[in-house]
N, C-alpha and C positions, 0 to 999 in steps of 0.2 A: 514928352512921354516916350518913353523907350520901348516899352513890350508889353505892358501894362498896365492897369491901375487908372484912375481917374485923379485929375492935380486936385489937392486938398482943397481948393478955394472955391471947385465947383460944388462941394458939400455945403449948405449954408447953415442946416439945425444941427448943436452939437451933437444929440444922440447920433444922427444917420453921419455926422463924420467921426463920432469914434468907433459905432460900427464900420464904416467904410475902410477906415485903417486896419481894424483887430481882425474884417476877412481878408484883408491884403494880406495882412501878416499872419494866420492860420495857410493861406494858400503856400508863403514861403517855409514853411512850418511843415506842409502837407511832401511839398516838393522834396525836402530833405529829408523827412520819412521814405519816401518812395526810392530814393538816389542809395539809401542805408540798405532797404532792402532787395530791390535792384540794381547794384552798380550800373551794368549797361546801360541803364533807360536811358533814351534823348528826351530833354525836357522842350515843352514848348514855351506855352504863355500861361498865365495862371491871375486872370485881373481877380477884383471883388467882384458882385453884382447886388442886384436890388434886394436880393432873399441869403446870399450866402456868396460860395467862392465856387472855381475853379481851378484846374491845372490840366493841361493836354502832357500826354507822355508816349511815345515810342517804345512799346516794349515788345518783346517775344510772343508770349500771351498775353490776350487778357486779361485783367484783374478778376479774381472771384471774390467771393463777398468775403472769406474766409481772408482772403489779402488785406480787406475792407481795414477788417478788426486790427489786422497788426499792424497797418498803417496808423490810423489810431491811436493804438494803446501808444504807438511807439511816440507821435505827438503830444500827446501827455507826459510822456518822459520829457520830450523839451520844452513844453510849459513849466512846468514843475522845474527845469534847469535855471527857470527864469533867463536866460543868456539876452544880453543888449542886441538892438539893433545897430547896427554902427552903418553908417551913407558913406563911400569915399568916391572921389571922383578921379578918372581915369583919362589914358590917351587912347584912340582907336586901337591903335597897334597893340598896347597891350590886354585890352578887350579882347580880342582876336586871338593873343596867344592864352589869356585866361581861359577863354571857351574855345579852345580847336578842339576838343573831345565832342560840344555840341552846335551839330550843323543848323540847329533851328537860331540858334542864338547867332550864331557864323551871319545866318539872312538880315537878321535883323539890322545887326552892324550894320552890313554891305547897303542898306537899302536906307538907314539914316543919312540925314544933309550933314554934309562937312563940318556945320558951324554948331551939331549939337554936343551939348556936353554930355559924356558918355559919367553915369553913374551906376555903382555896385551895391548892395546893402550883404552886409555880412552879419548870422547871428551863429554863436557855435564854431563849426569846423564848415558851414554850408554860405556857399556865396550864390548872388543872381542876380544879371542883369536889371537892372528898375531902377525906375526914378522915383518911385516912393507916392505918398507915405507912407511912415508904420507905425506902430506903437512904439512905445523905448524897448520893451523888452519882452520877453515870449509872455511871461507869467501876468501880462495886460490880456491877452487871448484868455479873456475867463472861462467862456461856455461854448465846447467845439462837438462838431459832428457833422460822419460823413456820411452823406445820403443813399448817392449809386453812385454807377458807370454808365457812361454812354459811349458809341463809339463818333469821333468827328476827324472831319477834313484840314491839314494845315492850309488856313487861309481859302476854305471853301474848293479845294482844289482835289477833286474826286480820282485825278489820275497820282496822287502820292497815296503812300500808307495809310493808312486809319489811323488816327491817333487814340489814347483811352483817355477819355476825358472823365476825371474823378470830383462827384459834385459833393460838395459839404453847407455847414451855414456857421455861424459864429454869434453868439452875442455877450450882453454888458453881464450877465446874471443865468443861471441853472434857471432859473422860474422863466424868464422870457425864452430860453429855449426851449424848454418845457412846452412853452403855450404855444410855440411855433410849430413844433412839432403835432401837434394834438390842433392845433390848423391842417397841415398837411393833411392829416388820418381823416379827418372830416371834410375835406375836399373829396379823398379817395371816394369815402364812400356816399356823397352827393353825387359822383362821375354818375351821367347822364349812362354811359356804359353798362356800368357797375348795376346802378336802378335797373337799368334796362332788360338786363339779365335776369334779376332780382323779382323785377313785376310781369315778367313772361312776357315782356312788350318784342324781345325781337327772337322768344325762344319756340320751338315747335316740336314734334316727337322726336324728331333727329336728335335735333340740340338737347334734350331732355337725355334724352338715354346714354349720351355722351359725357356730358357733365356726369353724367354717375359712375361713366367706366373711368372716369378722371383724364381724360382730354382735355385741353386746351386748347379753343375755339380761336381761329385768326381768320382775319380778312385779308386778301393783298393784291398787290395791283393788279390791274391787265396786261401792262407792258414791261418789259426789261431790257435792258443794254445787251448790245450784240456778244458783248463779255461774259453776262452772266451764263450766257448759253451754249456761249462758246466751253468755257470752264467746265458746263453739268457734261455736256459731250451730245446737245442736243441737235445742234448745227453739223458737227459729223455724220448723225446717227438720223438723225429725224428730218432733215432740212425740207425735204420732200414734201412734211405734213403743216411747215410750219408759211405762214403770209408774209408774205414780201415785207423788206424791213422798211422803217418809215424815219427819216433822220430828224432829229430833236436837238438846239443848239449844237449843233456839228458831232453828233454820235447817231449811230446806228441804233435802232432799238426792234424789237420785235412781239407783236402779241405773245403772250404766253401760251403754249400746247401743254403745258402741265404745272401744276403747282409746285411742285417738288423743289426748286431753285429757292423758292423765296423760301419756304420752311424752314431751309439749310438754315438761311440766312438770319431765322428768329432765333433757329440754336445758336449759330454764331454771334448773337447778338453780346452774348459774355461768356467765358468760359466757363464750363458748366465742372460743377464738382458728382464724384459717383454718388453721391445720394439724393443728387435730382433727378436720377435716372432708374426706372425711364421715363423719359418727356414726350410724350402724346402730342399732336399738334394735328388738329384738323381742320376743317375749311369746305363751308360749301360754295366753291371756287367755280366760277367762267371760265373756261379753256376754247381756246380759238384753234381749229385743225382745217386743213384745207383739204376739203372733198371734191372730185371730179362730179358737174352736175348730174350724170347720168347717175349714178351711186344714193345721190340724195333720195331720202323716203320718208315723208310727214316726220314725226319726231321719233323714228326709229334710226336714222340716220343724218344730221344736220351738222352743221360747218363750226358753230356756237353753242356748246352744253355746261349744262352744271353737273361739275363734283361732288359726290359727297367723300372728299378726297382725306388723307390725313396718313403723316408719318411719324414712325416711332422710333427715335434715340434710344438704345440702350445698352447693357453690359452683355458681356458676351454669354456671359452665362444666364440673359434672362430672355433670350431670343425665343426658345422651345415655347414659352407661358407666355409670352408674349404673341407669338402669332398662333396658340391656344386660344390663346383670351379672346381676338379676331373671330376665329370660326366660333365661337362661341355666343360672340355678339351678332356675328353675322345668322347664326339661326335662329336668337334672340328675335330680330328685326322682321326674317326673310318667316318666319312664324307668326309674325304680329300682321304682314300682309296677307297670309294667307298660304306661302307658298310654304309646303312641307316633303316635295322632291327634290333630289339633285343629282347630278354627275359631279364627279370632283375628278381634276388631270393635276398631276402634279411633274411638276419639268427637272425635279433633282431633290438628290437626300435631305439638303438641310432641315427642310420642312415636312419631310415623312414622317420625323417621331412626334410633333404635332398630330396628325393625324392618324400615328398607332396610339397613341395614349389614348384616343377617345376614339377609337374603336371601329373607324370611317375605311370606308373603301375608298378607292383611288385608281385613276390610268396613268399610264405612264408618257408624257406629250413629249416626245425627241426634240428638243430643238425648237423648243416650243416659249422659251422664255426671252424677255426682252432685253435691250444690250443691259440692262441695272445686274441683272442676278439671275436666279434660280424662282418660279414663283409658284402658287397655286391658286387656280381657278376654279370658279365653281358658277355651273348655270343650273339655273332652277327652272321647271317645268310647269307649264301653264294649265288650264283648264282642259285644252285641247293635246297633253303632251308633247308641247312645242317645249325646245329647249330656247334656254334664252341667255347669250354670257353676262353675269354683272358682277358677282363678288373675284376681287383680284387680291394677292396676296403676293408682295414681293421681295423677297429676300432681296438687298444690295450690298455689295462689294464694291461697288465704285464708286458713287456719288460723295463717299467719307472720303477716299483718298482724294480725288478731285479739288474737292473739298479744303481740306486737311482737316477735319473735323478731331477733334479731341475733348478731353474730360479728364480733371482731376483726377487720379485713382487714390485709394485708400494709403497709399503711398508717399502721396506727393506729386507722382509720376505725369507727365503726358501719358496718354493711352487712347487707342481711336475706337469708339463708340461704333455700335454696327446702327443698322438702317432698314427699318422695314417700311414698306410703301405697300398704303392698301387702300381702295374702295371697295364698300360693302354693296350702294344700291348702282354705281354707277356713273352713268348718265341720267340725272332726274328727269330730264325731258322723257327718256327713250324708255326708263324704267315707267313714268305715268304711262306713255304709249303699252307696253305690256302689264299694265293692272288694267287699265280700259278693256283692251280687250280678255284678259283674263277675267275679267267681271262681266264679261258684256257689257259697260255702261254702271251695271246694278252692286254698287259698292256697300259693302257693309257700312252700319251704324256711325261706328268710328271716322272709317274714311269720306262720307259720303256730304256734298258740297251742301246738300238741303238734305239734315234728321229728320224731321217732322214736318210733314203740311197740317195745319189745324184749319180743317172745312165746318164753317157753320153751315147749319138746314136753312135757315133764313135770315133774310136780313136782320131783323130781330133780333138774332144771336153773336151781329157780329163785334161787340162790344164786349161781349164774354170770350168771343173767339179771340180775340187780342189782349184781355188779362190773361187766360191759359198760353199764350205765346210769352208772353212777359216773361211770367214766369218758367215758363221751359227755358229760356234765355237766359233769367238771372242763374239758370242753374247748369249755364255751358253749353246749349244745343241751341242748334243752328237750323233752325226754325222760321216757317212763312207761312202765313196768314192767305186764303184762295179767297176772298172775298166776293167776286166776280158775281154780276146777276147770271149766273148759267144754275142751271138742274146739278140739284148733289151728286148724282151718279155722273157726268161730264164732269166736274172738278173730279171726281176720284179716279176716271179714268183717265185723265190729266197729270194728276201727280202719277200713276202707273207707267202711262208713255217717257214720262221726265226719270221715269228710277230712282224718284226719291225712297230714300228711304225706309216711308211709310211704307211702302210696299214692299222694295227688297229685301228689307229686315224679315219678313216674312218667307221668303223663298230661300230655299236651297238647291246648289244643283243636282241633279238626279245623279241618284248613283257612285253619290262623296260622301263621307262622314265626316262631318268637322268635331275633328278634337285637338287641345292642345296636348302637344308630348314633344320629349328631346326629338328633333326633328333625326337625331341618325341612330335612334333607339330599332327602327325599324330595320339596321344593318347588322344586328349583332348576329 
């Protein structure tokens, strides 16, 4: 075997060997599509597999989906050629001067034994190294299509380029691809994921209100390559804040101090065309920062916090309504806890008319923004008038060039997408530390860890006291049953000491009036 493919004899049912063939030969099929519409590309390997095919490719960009299609159609034009497969066999040497334009095919050579026989399959005007099988002829490829893009490694080797690996499937008939396909869809939406979302099993008011401003929720690691951070320009700029690195099969690696790297890396993940923009990606992310012990303070200041971090890809012209949309959500939020003052410092223009559009006051912070951009902050004031910073807003300029981030334009064109970088609450640790005490303890209905205590008078009634708990339950409240032999007035003074609910719901602090309203209504 030469570069890929499995020898026919290891197929034993004939179905799965003339599927085995007809994705072999959709991948050869895929490959001369892609070579038609990219000259350049360097091709790699492109075997069958158990569900469809492959092909790796060296290109400039990315494939978009939009490439997807003209790969494709343009496959269908060589099916429909019907064109043969024809096998010949060859000498190294001229292997080597066949493929001097592609250095992956160059390895392959170089790294076969002496005594194998070097074979080509040609169908059309497209040749490629392989030792086969194939079909006879394109127009056996009866039922094609192409899945995604991913990005992979030549031969697992993370220090060469990324290659675009293009997945498709192939079969004997339209109806079994048909039925394959509508496997996949129904896979999607059995994804444990997908439910998971779906049944509120991993969602919470965050994620709720996110999902509706159309975000896109990602997890991502703790650690990254000394490279990655090198690249963002965190190791220049941040080194100070970040943990001694920790080596991993002979690389450098470091906890993560911000999420931002990896986000890059979910847009990077294919090149994005201007009408997926803009792409929201948030994350309530662990960030690892190194604090001098003296500095640490309960969860007002700790070494280990959560994000509620997230960045926005988009056109240039949708920046303004876009870090609009931000402060918007962000009084949304900072409203739903309770908090309805702020200061807001803004470090540079770009994001002023944001903030003259809707009518906010502002300071002006010199020299106040971080090495990304220009940003705007905003701290909201507590019970006691205490300011507190959490909402951040960050215009960037560099992390896209760094980068090289780009986006289809309505063109055709390359063009570099801008970058906004924002947290609304924070640090969740440090933000719970300031509702605690902005509540003393005594948290509204909504936030509050016990809604209801249900106190029976006597034992007698503690059987009733646990149907009326049921039901408070089955209807979302977060409800406890005091059953204890103590005197009713001790249970009530009990849930009072504790702040549950029962009782805070009752209280107001002296001298606030809670209403809801646009939180910077009160600046006009």
């Amino acid at each position: 075997m030469l570069d890929h493919g499995t020898p026919e004899h290891a197929v034993d049912d004939p179905i799965e060997s003339l599927r085995h063939r007809m994705r072999h030969s959709a991948a050869h099929i895929m490959a001369d599509a892609v070579l038609q519409l990219f000259p350049g590309a360097k091709v790699g390997i492109g075997p069958p597999t158990a569900d469809g095919f492959y092909y790796d490719f060296e290109v400039d960009q990315p494939f978009t989906p939009e490439d997807l299609e003209r790969i494709e159609s343009l496959m269908l034009d060589t099916i429909r050629s019907n064109a043969p497969f024809v096998r010949e066999e060859l000498s190294r040497d001229s292997a080597k001067s066949m493929f001097s334009s592609q250095p992956y095919k160059q390895e392959i050579i170089d790294d076969l034994p002496d005594e194998t026989t070097l074979s080509i399959y040609r169908h059309g005007e497209f040749t490629d190294l392989c030792q086969g099988p194939h079909v006879a002829s394109a127009g056996d490829v009866t039922a094609v299509k192409l899945l995604n893009v991913a990005g992979a490694y030549w031969r697992g080797d993370e220090n060469r380029p990324m290659l675009q690996r293009i997945y498709g499937t192939a079969f004997e008939s339209e109806q079994e691809l048909e039925a394959h396909l509508e496997r996949l869809a129904e896979a999607e939406r059995r994804d444990h994921r997908t439910l998971g979302r779906q049944l509120n099993l991993f969602t919470d008011y965050w994620r709720d209100i996110h999902y509706r401003r159309g975000y896109n929720i990602v997890y991502s690691p703790h650690i990254g390559r000394a490279r990655l951070w090198q690249t963002s320009g965190h190791l220049d700029f941040y080194r100070d804040s970040m943990y001694a690195p920790m080596e991993i099969d002979d690389q450098e690696y470091f906890l993560k101090p911000m999420n931002c790297p990896f986000h890059i890396q979910v847009y990077r993940s294919s090149l994005r065309s201007y009408r997926e923009l803009p792409l929201r990606i948030a994350e309530l992310g662990t960030v690892y920062r190194y604090e001098r012990s003296g500095v640490l303070h309960g969860l007002m200041r700790v070494r280990g916090f959560t994000q509620d971090d997230a960045h926005i890809f988009c056109l240039p012209d949708q920046v303004a309504a876009e870090v609009g949309d931000v402060l918007d959500l962000t009084f949304e939020i900072m409203s739903a806890f309770g908090f309805e003052e702020y200061d807001i410092m803004l470090s540079t223009r770009p994001e002023k008319y944001a903030l003259v559009s809707r009518d906010l006051p502002y300071a002006i912070d010199d020299g106040g923004g971080a090495f990304y951009g220009p940003k705007i902050d905003i701290k909201i004031k507590d019970a006691l008038g205490r300011d507190w910073q959490c909402t951040t807003v960050q215009f960037d300029f560099n992390l896209p060039e760094r980068f090289d981030l780009v986006f289809q334009d309505d063109q055709g064109n390359r063009s570099r997408p801008y970058m906004v970088h924002r947290a609304i609450l924070g640090s969740l640790e440090r933000f719970f530390g300031v509702l605690v005490e902005h509540y003393a303890g005594a948290f509204p209905l909504w936030l509050s860890p016990v809604q209801a205590v249900v106190i029976p008078i006597a034992d007698r009634h503690n059987k009733y006291a646990e149907s009326v708990a049921a039901q408070l339950r089955d209807a979302g409240f977060r409800v406890e049953v005091d059953d204890r032999s103590e005197r009713m007035n001790q249970k009530i003074r009990q849930a009072q000491l504790q702040k549950d609910a029962l009782h805070a719901g009752r209280r107001r602090p002296r001298g606030r009036r809670r209403r809801r309203c646009r939180p910077h209504s009160r600046w006009r």
